[in-house]
N, C-alpha and C positions, 0 to 999 in steps of 0.2 A: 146367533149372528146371521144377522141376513148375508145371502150372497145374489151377484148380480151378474148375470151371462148378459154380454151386450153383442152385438154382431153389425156388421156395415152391410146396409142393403144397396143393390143395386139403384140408380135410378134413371129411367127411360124418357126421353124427350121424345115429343111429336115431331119427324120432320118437319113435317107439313107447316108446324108454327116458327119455323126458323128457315133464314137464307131468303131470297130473291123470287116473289112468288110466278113472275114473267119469263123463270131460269128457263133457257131449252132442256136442264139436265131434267129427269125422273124423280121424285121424292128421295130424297137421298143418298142420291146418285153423286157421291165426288170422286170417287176412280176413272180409273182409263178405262177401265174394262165395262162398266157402264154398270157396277154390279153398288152393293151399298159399304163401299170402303173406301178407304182412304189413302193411295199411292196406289204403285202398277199391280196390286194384288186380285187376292178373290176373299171369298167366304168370308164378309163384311167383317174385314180386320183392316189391322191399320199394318204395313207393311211393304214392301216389294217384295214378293212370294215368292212370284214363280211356279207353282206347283206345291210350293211345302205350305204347310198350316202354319196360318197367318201367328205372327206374336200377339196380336191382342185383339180377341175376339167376339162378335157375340153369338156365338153358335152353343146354346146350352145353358141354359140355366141352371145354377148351382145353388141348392136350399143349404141353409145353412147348420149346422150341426144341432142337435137336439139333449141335452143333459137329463142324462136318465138314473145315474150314480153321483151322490154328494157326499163327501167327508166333509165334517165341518172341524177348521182350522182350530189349535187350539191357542192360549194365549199362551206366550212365554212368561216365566217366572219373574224374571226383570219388569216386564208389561205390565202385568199384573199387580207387581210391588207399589209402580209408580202409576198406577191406574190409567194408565196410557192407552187412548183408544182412537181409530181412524180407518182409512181406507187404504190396502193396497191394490194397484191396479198392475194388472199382467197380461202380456198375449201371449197366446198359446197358438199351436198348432194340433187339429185333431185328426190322427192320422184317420186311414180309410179303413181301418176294425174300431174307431172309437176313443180309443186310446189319445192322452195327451203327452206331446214332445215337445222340445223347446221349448218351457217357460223360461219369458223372460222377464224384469219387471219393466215397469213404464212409470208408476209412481211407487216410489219408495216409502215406507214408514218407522223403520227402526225398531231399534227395542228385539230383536230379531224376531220381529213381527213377519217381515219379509220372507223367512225361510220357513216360519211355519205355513205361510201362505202356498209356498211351491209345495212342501209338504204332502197339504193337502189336495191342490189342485190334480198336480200329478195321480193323484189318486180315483181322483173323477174319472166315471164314464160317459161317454157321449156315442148320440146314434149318431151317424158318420152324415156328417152333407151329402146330397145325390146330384150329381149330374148325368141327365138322361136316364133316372132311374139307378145307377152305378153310385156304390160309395165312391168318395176322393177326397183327398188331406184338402182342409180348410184351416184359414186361422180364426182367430176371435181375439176379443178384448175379454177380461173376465174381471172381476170389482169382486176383490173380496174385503168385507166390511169387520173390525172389530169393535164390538160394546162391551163395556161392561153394563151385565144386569143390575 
């Protein structure tokens, strides 16, 4: 049964190719503070701070988690009977030792296809996301797929 870790990457726009090229602001400049944010903050979040760290930021880049441990899901007997085969889709959270918590599903498949999916999942290891070099809880989407051979 193949399985599929999918994860949502960031994606970075060029100031410089967006907004009013004749702006008096700086590249990226739409805060008060003259800084690259957005409302009366700092540390190019979106916010009114004041001194606290901003709600949504880009200070840090966070890699996303790495699958180093797979159980592979089994079929349920019902499944199996009626050779019923497909994808469930689940996000996960991988805490900051690796470890998965909260699965939840996203696509359903039945047949109690779905619980053998958590099952397994839960069982996976993953090396942890890093930001700034520091593990930290990420989530993921994960596709696990059943076939029969």
């Amino acid at each position: 049964m193949p399985v599929t870790v999918a994860f949502d990457t960031p994606v970075k726009i060029a100031s410089s190719s967006i907004g009013d090229p004749f702006s008096k602001f700086a590249d990226g400049d739409l805060g008060m503070t003259g800084g690259n944010e957005i409302g009366d903050g700092c540390c190019q979040g979106i916010e009114d701070s004041h001194g606290r760290s901003p709600g949504i930021s880009a200070r840090g880049v966070i890699t996303p988690p790495e699958l180093i441990y797979k159980v592979e899901p089994e079929f349920s007997e019902e499944a199996r009977k009626a050779k019923y085969q497909g994808m469930v889709v689940l996000t996960i959270e991988v805490d900051a030792s690796g470890r998965v918590r909260n699965p939840r599903i996203l696509q359903h498949l039945g047949l109690g296809l779905d619980e053998r999916a958590i099952e397994a999942v839960s069982r996976w290891r993953f090396r942890p996301g890093l930001r700034n070099g520091n593990p930290v809880a990420t989530e993921a989407v994960v596709q696990v797929t059943f076939q029969l051979l």
